[in-house]
N, C-alpha and C positions, 0 to 999 in steps of 0.2 A: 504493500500500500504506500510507502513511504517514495518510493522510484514512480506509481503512480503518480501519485500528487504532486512531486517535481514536475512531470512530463505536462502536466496539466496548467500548473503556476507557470512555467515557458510561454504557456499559450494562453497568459494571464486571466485565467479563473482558477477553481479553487474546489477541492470537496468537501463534500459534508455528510454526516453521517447520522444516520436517526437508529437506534436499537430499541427493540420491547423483547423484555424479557420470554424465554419458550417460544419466542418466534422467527429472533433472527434480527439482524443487521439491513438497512438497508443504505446504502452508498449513492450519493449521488454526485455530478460535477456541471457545471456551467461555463460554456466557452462560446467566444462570442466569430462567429464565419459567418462566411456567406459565399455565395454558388460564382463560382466563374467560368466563361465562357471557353469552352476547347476548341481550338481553329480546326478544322477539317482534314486540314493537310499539316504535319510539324515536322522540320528539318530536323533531322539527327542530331543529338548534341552530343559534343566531341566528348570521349572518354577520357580522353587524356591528364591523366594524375603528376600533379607537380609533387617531380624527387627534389628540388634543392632549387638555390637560388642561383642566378645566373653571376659569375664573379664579374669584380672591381666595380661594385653598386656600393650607395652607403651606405652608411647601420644605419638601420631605419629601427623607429624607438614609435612603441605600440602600447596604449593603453586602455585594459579592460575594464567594463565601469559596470559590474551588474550585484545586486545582493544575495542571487541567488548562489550558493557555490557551485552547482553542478553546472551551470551556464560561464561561469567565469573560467572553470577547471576543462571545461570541453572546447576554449578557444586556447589557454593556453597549450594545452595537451596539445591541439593541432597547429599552432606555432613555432611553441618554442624549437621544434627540432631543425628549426628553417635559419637560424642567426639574427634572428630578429631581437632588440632588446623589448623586454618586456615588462609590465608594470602593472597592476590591477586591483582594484575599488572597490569598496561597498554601497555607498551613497554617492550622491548627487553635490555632497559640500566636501566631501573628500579629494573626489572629481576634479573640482577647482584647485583645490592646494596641492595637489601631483602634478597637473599641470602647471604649477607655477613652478613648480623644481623642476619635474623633468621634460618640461617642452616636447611634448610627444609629437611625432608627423601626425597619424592621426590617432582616434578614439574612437574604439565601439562602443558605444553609450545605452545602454538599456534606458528604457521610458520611465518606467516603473520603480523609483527607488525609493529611499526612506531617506526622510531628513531634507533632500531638495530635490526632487525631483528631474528626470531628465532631461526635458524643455526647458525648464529655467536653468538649470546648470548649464547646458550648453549658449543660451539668451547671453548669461553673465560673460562666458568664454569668447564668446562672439564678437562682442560690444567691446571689446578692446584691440588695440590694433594687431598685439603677439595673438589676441586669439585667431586674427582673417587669417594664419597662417596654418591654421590647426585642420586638420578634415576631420570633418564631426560625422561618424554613421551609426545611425540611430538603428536600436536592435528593437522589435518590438513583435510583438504576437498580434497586433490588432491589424486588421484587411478592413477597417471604414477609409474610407475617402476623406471625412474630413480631419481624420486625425493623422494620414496621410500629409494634409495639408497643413496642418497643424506643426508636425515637424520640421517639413522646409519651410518654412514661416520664422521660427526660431533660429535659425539661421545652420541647422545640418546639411549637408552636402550629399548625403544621401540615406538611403533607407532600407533594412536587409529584416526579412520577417521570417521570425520563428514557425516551424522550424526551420531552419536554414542546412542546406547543404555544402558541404566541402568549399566544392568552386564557387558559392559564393563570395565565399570569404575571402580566396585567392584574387578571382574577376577583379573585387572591389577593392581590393589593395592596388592592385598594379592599375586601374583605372582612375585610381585617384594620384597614386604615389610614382607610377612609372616604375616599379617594381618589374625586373624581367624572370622569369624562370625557366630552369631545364623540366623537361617533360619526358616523361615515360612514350614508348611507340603504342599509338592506341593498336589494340587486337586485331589481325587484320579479320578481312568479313570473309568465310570461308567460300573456298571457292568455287565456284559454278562449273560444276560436271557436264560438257559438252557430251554430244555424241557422238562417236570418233565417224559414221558416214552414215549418210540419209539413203535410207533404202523405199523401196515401191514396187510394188507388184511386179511389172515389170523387170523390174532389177531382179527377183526373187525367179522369174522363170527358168533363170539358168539353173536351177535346183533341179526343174524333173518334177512331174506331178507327183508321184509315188511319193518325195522327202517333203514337197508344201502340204500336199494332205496329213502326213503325220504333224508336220510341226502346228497345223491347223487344230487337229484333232488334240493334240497337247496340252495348247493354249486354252482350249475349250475348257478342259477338265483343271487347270491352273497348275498345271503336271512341269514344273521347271525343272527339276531332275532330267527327266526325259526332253525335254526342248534340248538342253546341256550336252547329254547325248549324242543329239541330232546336230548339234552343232560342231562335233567334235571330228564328223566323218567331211566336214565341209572347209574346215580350220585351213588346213594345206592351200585347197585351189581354191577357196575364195575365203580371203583373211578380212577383206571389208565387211560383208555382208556375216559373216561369223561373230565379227567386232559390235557388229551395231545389234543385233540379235544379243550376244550376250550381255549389251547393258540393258535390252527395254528386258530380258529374264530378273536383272540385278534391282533395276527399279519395277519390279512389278505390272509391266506394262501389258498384260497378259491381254486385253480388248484389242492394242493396237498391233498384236500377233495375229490374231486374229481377223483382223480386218485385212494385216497384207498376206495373208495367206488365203482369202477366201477365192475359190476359183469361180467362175461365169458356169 
């Protein structure tokens, strides 16, 4: 229950629990969505997993700003192994005074803090001229539009919603910071098994009624074994039409055996 209601505070609501004795527990939680529209067609999005950073870049100095621990330990966890300096917060007045020592490039900032809040802490950070230098991205579980709006209002630079993935994290550093990285070779996409020659009835005449009828009668019955066979006595003097026969056996293609085999 406890890993529950973390997953649940990320996505800024909260459980609660009602029990009656001899009957049981009943759990509930409130989280605040809403339905988004999936385009028809969506371009593949690259695999590709950043191993390290690209050398002779700067140290770039990063600071986490959320009260949850599991959210602030699940960004350093996927940082720190990159050379990044790094530094990280509970509240919103905290925030400010890190930033005053350690002039971070930029700040993941969660919304939701204790003490001052994420919108005004970063408002404060803003409103000074060391802060225009800062990139403020604002972490947050809510999908309204106006609290969307709300943020770049206060003056963040951009906005990454729980839960978040990997590459977002990455994307939005290097889009804001100019950050480059080495990358893994995404998997290639396996390969398309042509058919070594296109065969046709015709083609197949050179067989002899006697071997199209069996291979017909074969196919019928879904008898590959025996197709196999028949293929074997043909292997020598005709290696193409043997080749293409043995893959429609291999992929199952037992109807289109049948079709080039059927005599008039």
């Amino acid at each position: 229950m406890a890993i529950a209601r973390s997953f649940v505070q990320l996505m800024g609501g909260d459980i609660t629990v009602s029990s009656s004795v001899g009957y049981g527990s009943a759990f509930k939680f409130d989280i605040c969505v809403s339905s988004v529209e999936t385009p028809q067609t969506q371009a593949p999005q690259s695999t590709r997993r950043v191993l390290a950073l690209q050398p002779n870049q700067p140290k770039y100095r990063l600071l986490i700003v959320d009260d949850l621990p599991e959210g602030r330990q699940l960004l350093m966890k996927l940082l720190s192994p990159f050379g990044f300096e790094l530094q990280q917060t509970t509240d919103g007045q905290q925030a400010i005074e890190v930033w005053q020592k350690y002039s971070p490039h930029l700040i993941f900032m969660d919304m939701r803090l204790p003490v001052l809040n994420g919108l005004e802490a970063t408002k404060r950070i803003k409103s000074t001229s060391a802060g225009q230098g800062t990139k403020i991205v604002a972490v947050t579980a809510s999908s309204l539009e106006s609290e969307r709006v709300a943020i770049l209002a206060a003056g963040c630079d951009d906005y990454i919603r729980k839960p978040f993935q990997e590459a977002d994290i990455f994307n939005t550093i290097s889009q804001h910071l100019g950050v480059l990285y080495i990358y893994d070779e995404p998997a290639a996409p396996p390969a398309t098994e042509n058919k070594p020659y296109t065969i046709t009835p015709t083609a197949l005449s050179v067989l002899g009624v006697d071997l199209i009828e069996q291979l017909h009668s074969s196919a019928k019955r879904v008898d590959g074994k025996q197709i196999l066979k028949l293929i074997e006595q043909i292997s020598h003097n005709h290696a193409d039409i043997a080749s293409s026969l043995t893959y429609l056996v291999d992929n199952f293609c037992f109807e289109e055996i049948v079709t080039l085999t059927q005599l008039d």
